[in-house]
N, C-alpha and C positions, 0 to 999 in steps of 0.2 A: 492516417489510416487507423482503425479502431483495431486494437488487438484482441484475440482471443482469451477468455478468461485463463486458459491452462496456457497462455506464453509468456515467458519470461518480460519481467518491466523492470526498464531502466531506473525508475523513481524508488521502487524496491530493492535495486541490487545488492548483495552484500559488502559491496566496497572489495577494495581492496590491501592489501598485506600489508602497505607501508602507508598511511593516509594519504591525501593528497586531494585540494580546492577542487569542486568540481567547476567542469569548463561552464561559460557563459551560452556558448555555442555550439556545443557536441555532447552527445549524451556517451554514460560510460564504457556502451560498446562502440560506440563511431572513435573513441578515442584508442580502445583496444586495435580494432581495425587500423587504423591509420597509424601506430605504435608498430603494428607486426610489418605492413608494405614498406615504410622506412628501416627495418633492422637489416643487420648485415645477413643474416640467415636466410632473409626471404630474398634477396639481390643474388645468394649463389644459388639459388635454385636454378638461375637459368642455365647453369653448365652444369646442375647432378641430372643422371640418367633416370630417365622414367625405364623404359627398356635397351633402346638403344646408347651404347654409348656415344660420350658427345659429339666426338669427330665423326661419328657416321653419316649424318646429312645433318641439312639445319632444317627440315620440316619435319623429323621427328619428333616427338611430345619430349618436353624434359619437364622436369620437378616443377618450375614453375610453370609452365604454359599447362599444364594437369591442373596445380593448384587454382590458377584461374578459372577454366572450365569449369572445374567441382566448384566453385563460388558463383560463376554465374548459375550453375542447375543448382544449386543450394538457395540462391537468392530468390529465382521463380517459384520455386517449392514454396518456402517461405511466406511468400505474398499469397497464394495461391491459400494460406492455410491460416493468414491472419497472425505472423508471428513477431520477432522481432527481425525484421531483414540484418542490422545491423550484424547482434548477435552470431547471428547465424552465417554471412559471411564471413567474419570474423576469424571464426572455427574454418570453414573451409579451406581460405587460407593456409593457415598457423599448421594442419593439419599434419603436413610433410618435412615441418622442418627440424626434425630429427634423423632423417632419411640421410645415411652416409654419400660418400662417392661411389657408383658402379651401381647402385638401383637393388638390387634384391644381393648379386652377388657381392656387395661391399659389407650387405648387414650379415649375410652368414659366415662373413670372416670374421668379424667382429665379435659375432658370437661365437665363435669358434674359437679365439684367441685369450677372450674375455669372463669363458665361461668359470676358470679359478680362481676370477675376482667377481664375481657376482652377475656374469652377463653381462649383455647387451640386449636393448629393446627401442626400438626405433620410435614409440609412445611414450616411452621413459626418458628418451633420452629430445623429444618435441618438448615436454615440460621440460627436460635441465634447461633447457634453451632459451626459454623466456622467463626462468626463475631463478636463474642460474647464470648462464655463460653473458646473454648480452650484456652489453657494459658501456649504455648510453648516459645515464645519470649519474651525477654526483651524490644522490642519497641512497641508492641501493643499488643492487646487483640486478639482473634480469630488465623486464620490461613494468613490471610492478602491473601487471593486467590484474581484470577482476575477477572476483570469487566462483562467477558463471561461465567465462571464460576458459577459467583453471580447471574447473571443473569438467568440460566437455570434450577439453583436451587429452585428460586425465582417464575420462571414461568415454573416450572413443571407439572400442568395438562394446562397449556395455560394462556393468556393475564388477568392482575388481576383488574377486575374493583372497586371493593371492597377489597381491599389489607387486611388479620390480620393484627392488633395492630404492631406487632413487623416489618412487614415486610414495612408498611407503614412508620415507623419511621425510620427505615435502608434506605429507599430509599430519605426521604427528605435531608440525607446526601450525600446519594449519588446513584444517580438517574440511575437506572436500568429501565428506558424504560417498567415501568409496564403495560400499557395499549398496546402494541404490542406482537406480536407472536414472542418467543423464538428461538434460532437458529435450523438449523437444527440437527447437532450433539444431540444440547436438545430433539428436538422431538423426536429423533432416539430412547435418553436413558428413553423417557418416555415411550415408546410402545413397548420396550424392556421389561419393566417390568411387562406391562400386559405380553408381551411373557410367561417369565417365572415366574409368576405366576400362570395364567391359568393351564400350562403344571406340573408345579411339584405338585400344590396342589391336579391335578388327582394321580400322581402319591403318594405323601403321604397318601391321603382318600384311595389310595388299598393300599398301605403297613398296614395299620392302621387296614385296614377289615371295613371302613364306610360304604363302597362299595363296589362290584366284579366287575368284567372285564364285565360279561352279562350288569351292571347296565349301564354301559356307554357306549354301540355298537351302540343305538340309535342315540350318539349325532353327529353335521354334524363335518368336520373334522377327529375325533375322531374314526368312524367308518369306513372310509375307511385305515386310518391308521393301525389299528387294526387287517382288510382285509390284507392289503400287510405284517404287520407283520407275520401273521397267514400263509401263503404263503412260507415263510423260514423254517419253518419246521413242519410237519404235527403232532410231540408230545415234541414240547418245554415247555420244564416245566415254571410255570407261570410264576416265577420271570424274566425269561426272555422275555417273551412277554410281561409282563409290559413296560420295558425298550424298549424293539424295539419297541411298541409301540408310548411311550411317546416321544422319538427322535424324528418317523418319525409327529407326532405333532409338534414338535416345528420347523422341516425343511418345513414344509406347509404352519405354519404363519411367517416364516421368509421369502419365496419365493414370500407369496402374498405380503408380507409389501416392499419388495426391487420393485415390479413390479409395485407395485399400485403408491409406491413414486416417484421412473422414471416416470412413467403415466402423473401425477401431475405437476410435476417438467418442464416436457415436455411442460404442457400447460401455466403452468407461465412464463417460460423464465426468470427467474430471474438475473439480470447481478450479482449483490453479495450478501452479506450477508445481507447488509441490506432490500433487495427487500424480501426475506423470512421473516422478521421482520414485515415489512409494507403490509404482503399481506391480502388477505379478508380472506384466511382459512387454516388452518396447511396442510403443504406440505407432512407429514409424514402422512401417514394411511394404514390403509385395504382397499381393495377391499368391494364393498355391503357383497357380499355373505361371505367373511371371518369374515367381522363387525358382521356378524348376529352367525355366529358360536362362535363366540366369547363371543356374548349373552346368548347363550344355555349354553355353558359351564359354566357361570358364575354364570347362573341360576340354573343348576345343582348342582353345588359346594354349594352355599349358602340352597339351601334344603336339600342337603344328608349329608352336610362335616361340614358347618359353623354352622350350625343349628341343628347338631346331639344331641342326650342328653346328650352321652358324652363330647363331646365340650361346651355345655350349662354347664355340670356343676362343667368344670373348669373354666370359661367365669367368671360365677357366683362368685367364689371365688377371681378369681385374680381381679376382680370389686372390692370387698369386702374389700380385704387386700391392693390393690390402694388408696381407698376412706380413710378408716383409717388411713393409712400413710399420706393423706392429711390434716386429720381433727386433729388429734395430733399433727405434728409438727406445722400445724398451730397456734394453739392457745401456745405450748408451743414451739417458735423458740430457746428459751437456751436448748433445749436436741440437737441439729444440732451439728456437729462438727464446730472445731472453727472457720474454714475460712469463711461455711458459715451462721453461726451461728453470724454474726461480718456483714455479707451484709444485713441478713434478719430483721436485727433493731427489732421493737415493735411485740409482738404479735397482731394477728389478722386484720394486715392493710396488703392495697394491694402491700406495699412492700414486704412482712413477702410472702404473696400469691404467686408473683412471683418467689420469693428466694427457695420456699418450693419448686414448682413447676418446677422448673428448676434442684433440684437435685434428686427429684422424675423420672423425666422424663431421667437421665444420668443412672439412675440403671439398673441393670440386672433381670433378673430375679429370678435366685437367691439370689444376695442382697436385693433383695424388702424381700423377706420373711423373710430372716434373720431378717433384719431390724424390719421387724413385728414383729417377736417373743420377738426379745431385749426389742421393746416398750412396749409390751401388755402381755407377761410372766415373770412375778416377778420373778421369777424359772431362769431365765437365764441372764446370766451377761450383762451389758448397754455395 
């Protein structure tokens, strides 16, 4: 397929941090790509919480069944815009795997715990992870991905004027262009994930019963989708109106987002990749009117879904059982297994902090618990 002059080429890349032959048969991001599906980080995705946690059902979304999703609507973008598909799922992917245990409430422990040693950032802590923690090769640390890779991951919600701790320190070595706008492939895979977030979190709040089908006819988008689902058969049973529903949702913000970024695209004339890099505003967006449905919906979710009691009061606990796991292996880093029990040194310094921290944040959701009960239940075996 012929790419676009402003999309990234593999034949161009900047390589990567530690060199390395290129493949005969896979260009440098089909090799990223297939680096990230094989690492340990993207395998626990499938037991971290997207919202619910894990034991709750097994057809609610978790980290990786998300991660996919935003890959496949990342991927059709992509084609649809002449880019690098590669690239650009790649990033889709790779995107969440920084994302603790427990989903939202595992990172605001973490920030909460972590804040006297530099934070927590669940984008700071996707780059530790493939630059840093994996530990598949015998020549370096991380996954040794490439320069545009790093990059997208790096500058996932946009240009970082204020970089975290970790991400700052990654870049004095080796310098990812933080204060510019991310490729487009990146943009793609960032708005990608509002895509599919916005769309399945309605769709898990009515599986769940947070909500019914009446509670969201109001919202824009959503309603007329709703309308043309309703149209297909005058006594579709619900679960399937949900589903025709929720598709023709995400064919609406994928329609606006391919037309509004041609729009754009159109008016910058960008000759390559770099001119998307150096422009005044992300190439990749919504239309006004889909920007604002996107508000609603979001607004929606967070009062009916993110804020229900029942999500409040497992929010509550997995804060609970994070903060503890923080505050125990901190002061005692000899209960750690031995690899990193052997990096985390002295208790209670900020070495001890990040070491704790970085294996807190690799768990699943299920091992968090476990973990908890080992430490905190005399009754069950260390």
């Amino acid at each position: 397929m012929t790419r676009a002059p402003y999309a990234v080429r593999p034949e161009t890349s900047r390589g990567r941090l530690h060199p390395e032959p290129e493949s005969p048969s896979r260009s440098p991001y089909q090799r990223d790509r297939d680096r990230i599906i094989h690492a340990s980080a993207f395998r626990k995705l499938q037991y971290k919480t997207q919202v619910f946690v894990n034991h709750e059902g097994d057809f609610f979304r978790t980290r990786l069944t998300h991660s996919i999703e935003v890959a496949q609507i990342a991927r059709s973008v992509a084609r649809e815009l002449a880019l690098d598909e590669d690239l650009t799922e790649a990033l889709a992917l790779a995107h969440d795997l920084g994302h603790p245990p427990f989903g939202h409430a595992g990172e605001e422990a973490l920030q909460g715990v972590m804040k006297p040693f530099g934070g927590f950032d669940h984008n700071a802590q996707s780059l530790r992870v493939v630059t840093l923690l994996e530990s598949r090769y015998g020549g370096f640390d991380g996954l040794n991905l490439t320069w545009e890779t790093l990059e997208g991951l790096a500058k996932h919600n946009g240009p970082l004027r204020k970089p975290p701790g970790y991400i700052a320190d990654y870049d004095a070595k080796h310098p990812l262009e933080l204060g510019t706008h991310a490729s487009v492939e990146a943009q793609v895979a960032a708005l990608s994930d509002d895509i599919a977030y916005h769309s399945h979190d309605l769709d898990d709040g009515l599986r769940a019963g947070l909500f019914g089908i009446d509670d969201i006819r109001h919202l824009p988008v959503v309603s007329s989708a709703l309308e043309q689902a309703r149209m297909v058969s005058l006594d579709m049973p619900a679960v399937r109106l949900r589903h025709e529903t929720i598709r023709r949702v995400i064919n609406a913000m994928v329609t606006d987002l391919v037309a509004e970024t041609r729009r754009r695209i159109a008016k910058l004339a960008p000759a390559d990749a770099q001119a998307i890099r150096r422009a005044r505003n992300p190439v990749v967006g919504f239309s006004a009117p889909m920007a604002e449905a996107n508000r609603a919906i979001r607004e929606f979710l967070h009062a009916r879904m993110y804020r229900h009691w029942r999500v409040n009061r497992m929010v509550a606990k997995a804060q609970r059982v994070t903060e503890d796991l923080f505050r125990l292996l901190h002061a005692s880093p000899n209960t750690l297994p031995d690899d990193w029990r052997v990096r985390a040194g002295e208790a209670g310094t900020a070495r001890a902090a990040s070491v704790v921290c970085d294996y807190i944040a690799g768990m699943t959701d299920r091992f968090a618990a476990e973990e908890h009960r080992r430490l905190t239940d005399i009754s069950v075996p260390g």
